[in-house]
C-alpha positions as CSV (number, residue, x, y, z in Angstrom):
1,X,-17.0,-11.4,20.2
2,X,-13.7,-10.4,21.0
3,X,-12.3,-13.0,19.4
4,X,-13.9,-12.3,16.5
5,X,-12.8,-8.9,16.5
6,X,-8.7,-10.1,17.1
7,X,-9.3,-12.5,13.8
8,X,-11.1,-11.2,11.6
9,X,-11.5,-7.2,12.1
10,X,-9.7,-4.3,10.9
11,X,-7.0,-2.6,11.7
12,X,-9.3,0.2,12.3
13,X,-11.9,-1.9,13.8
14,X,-9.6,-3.4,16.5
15,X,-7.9,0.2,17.3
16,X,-11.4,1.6,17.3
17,X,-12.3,-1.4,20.0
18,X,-9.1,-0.3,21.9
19,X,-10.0,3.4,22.3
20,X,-13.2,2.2,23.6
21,X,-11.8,0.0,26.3
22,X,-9.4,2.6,27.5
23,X,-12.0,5.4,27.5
24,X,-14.2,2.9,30.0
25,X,-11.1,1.8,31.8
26,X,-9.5,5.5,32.3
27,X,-12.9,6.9,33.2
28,X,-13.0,4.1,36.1
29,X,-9.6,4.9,37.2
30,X,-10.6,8.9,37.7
31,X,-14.2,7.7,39.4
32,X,-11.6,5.7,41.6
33,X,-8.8,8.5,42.3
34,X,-10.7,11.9,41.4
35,X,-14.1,11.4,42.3
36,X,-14.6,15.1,42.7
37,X,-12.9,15.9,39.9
38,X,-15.9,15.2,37.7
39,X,-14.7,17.6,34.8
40,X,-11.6,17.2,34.4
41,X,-11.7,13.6,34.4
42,X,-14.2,13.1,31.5
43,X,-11.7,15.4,29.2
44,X,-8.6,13.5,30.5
45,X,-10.1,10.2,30.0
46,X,-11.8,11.6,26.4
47,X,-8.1,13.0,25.1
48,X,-6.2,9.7,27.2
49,X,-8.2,7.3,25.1
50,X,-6.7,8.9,21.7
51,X,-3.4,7.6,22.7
52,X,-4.1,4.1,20.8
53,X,-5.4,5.5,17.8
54,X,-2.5,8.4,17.5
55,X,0.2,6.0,18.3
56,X,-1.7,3.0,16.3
57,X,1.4,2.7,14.0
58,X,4.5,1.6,16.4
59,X,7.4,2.7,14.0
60,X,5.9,6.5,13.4
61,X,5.1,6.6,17.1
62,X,9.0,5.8,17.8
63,X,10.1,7.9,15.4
64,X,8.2,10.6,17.1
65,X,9.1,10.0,20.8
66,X,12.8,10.0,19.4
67,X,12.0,13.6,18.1
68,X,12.0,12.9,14.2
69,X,9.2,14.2,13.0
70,X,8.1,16.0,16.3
71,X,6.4,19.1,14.7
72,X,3.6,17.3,13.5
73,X,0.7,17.9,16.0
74,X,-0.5,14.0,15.8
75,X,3.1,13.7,17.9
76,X,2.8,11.7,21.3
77,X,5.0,14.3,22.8
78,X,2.6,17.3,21.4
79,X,-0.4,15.1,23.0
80,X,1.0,14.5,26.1
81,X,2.4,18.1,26.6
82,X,-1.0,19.8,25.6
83,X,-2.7,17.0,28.9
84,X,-0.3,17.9,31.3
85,X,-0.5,21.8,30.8
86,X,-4.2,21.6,30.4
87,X,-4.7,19.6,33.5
88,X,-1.9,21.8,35.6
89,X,-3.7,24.9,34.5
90,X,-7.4,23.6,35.2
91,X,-6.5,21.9,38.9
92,X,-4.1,25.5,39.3
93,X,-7.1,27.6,39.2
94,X,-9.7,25.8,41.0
95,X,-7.6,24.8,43.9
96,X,-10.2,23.0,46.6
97,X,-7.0,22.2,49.2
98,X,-3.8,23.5,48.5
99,X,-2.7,20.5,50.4
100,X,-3.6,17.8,47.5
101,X,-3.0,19.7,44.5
102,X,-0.2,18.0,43.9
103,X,-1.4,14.5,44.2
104,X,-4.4,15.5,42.0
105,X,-2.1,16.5,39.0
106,X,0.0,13.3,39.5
107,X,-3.5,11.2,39.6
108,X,-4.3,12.4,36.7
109,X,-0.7,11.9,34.6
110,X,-0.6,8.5,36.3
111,X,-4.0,7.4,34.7
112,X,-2.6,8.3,31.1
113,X,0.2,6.3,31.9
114,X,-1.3,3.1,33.5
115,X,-4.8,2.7,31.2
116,X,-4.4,4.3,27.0
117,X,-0.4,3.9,26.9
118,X,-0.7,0.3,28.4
119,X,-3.7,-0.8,26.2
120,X,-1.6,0.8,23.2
121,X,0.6,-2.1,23.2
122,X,-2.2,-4.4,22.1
123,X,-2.2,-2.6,18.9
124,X,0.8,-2.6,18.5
125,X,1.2,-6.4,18.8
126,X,-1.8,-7.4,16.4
127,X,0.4,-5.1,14.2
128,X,3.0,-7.3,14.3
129,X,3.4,-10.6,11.7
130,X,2.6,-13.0,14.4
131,X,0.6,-10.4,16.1
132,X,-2.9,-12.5,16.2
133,X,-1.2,-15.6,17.3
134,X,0.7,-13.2,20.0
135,X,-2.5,-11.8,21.2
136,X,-4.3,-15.3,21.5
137,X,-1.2,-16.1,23.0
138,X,-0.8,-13.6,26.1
139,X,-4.9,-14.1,26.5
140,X,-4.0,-18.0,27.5
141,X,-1.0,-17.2,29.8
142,X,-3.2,-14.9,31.5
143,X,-6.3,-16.6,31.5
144,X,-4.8,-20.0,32.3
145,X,-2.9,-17.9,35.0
146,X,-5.5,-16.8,37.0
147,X,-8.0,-20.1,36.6
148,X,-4.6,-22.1,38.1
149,X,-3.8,-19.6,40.5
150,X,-7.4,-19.8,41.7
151,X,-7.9,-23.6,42.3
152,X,-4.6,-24.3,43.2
153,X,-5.0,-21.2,45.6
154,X,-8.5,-22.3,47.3
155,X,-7.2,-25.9,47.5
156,X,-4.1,-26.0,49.1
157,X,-2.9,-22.2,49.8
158,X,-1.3,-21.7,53.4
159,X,1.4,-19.0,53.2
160,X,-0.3,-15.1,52.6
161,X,1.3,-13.7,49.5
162,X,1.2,-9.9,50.0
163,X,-1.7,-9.5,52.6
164,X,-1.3,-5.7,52.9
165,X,-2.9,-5.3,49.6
166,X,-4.4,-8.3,48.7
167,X,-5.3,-10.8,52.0
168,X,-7.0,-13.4,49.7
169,X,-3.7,-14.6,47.5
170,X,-1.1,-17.2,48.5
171,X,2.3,-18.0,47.4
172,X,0.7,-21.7,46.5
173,X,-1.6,-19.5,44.1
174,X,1.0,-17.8,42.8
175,X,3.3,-20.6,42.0
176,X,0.0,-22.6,40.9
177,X,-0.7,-19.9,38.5
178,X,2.5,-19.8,36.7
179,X,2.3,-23.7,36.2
180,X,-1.0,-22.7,34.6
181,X,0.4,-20.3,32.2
182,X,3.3,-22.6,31.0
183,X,0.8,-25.5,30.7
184,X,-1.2,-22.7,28.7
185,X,1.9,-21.7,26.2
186,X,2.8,-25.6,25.9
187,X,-0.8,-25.8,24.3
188,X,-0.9,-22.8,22.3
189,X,2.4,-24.4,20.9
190,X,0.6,-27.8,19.6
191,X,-2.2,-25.6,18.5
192,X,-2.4,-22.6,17.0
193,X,1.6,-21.3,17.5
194,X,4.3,-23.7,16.8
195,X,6.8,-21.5,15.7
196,X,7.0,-21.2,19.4
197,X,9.8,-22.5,20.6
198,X,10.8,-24.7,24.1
199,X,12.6,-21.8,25.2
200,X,9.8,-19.1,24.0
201,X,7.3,-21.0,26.1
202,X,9.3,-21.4,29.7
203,X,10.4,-17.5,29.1
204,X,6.9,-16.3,28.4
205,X,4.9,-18.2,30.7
206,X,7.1,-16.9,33.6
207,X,7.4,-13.5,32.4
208,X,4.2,-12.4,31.2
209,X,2.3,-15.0,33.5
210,X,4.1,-13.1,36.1
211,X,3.8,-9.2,35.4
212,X,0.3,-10.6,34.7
213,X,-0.1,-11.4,38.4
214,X,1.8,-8.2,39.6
215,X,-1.4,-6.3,37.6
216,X,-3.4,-7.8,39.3
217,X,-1.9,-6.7,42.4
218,X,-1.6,-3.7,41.3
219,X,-4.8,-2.7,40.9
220,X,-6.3,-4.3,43.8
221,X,-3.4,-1.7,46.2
222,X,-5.0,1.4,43.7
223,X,-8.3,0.0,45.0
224,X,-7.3,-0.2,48.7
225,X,-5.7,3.2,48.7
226,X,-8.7,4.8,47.3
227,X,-10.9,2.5,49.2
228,X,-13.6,0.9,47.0
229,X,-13.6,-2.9,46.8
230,X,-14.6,-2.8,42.7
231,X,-13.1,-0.4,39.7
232,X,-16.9,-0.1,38.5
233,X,-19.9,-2.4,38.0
234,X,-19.9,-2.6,34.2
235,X,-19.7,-6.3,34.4
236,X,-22.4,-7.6,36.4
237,X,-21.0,-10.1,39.3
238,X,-17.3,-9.1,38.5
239,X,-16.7,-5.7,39.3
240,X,-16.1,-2.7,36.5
241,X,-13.5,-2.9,33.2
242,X,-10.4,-2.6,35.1
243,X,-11.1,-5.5,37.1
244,X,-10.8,-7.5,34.0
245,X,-8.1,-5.4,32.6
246,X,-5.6,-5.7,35.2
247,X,-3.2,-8.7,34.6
248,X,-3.7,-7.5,30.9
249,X,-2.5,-4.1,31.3
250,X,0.8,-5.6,32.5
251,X,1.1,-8.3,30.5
252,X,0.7,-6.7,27.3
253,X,3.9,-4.5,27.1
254,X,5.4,-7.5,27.9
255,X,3.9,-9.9,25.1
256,X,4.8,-7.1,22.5
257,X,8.8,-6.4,23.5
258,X,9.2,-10.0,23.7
259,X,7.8,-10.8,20.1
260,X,9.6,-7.5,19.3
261,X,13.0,-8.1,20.3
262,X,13.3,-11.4,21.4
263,X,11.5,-13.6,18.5
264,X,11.3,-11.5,15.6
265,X,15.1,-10.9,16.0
266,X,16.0,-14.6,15.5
């Protein structure tokens, strides 16, 4: 389905699909970090989720973060001002312990940041000329990244890669799992993206294949800290949205600066 959805869907339909994902994803992250704020999380993670479909167009939403433009109330900087006022008035006057106050109104601006202003970026790059072949693209890197990192992990891992926030990954899986996601842009080349260059491959393998594993870390030290073991059970068997999201959520910033500046500038 979702690869339906990247080829042949809207503009709208794909933003639309985008929204949805961040409003599932943000509402795990508050169930994770705020679990007693019940109320303020659902209309942070509601007016979060907007984020894709107000800054769907990446040349109006720069415009707009530069200031041009800045008095219309579709502005980025309008949306983000109105969240953080509403959320440090709400949390200001119905204080539970003065003591975490502050961490509760920097939980909730960090969730904006991390989930609907990440996921943007995948709008922005199906917006892009290349933009399905760029999305297919980061999907192998990080896909081929994990299966590699897996196998090559279980098989012949010995040295603990970070063990203070995830005990289970190796340096050998690591290493394994950038192979993977240069074997992975090597076929994407002889497939459905030649203009790829040499070059374009090594870079992006490495780059995204690795910001896709820092995600992944990422969210498993969020998940420690708040002490759960899954972000949700939405997926039967493999924890909750952002469990899938993780190495994406990285990678896709990534993916679209490169194509951005890097390729398109050529």
């Amino acid at each position: 389905m979702l690869i339906l959805l990247i080829l042949k869907g809207s503009p709208f339909l794909f933003t639309s699909f985008v929204f949805l994902v961040a409003l599932l994803g943000l509402a795990e992250y508050y169930r994770m970090a705020l679990p007693e704020r019940k109320i303020e999380a659902a209309l942070a993670s509601l007016a979060g989720a907007a984020l894709p479909v107000i800054l769907s167009n990446p040349l109006h939403s720069t415009s707009l973060f530069l200031g041009f433009g800045a008095n219309s109330f579709a502005s980025p900087l309008v949306v983000l001002t109105v969240l953080f006022l509403s959320g440090a008035v709400r949390i200001l006057f119905s204080v539970r312990d003065i003591r975490q106050s502050a961490a509760e109104i920097a939980l909730l601006v960090m969730g904006i940041m991390y989930v609907p202003l990440m996921l943007t970026h995948l709008v922005w790059l199906r917006a892009l000329p290349d933009g399905i072949a760029w999305l297919f693209l980061m999907l192998v890197i990080v896909m081929s990244g994990d299966t590699a990192a897996y196998y090559v992990g279980s098989a012949i891992g010995k040295r603990k890669l970070y063990p203070v926030v995830s005990p289970n990954k190796s340096v050998e899986g690591a290493l394994g799992g950038l192979c993977g996601s240069l074997l992975g842009t090597l076929i994407a080349k002889g497939t459905f993206f030649p203009g790829l260059s040499l070059g374009d491959c090594i870079v992006t393998a490495l780059v995204i294949g690795m910001l896709g594993q820092v995600g992944d870390l990422f969210e498993s030290m969020l998940k420690r800290s708040f002490g759960v073991k899954d972000s949700g059970a939405l997926i039967p068997g493999h924890g909750g949205i952002l469990d899938r999201l993780d190495s994406i959520l990285f990678a896709a910033p990534a993916t679209y600066y490169y194509a951005l500046f890097v390729f398109m500038s050529r």
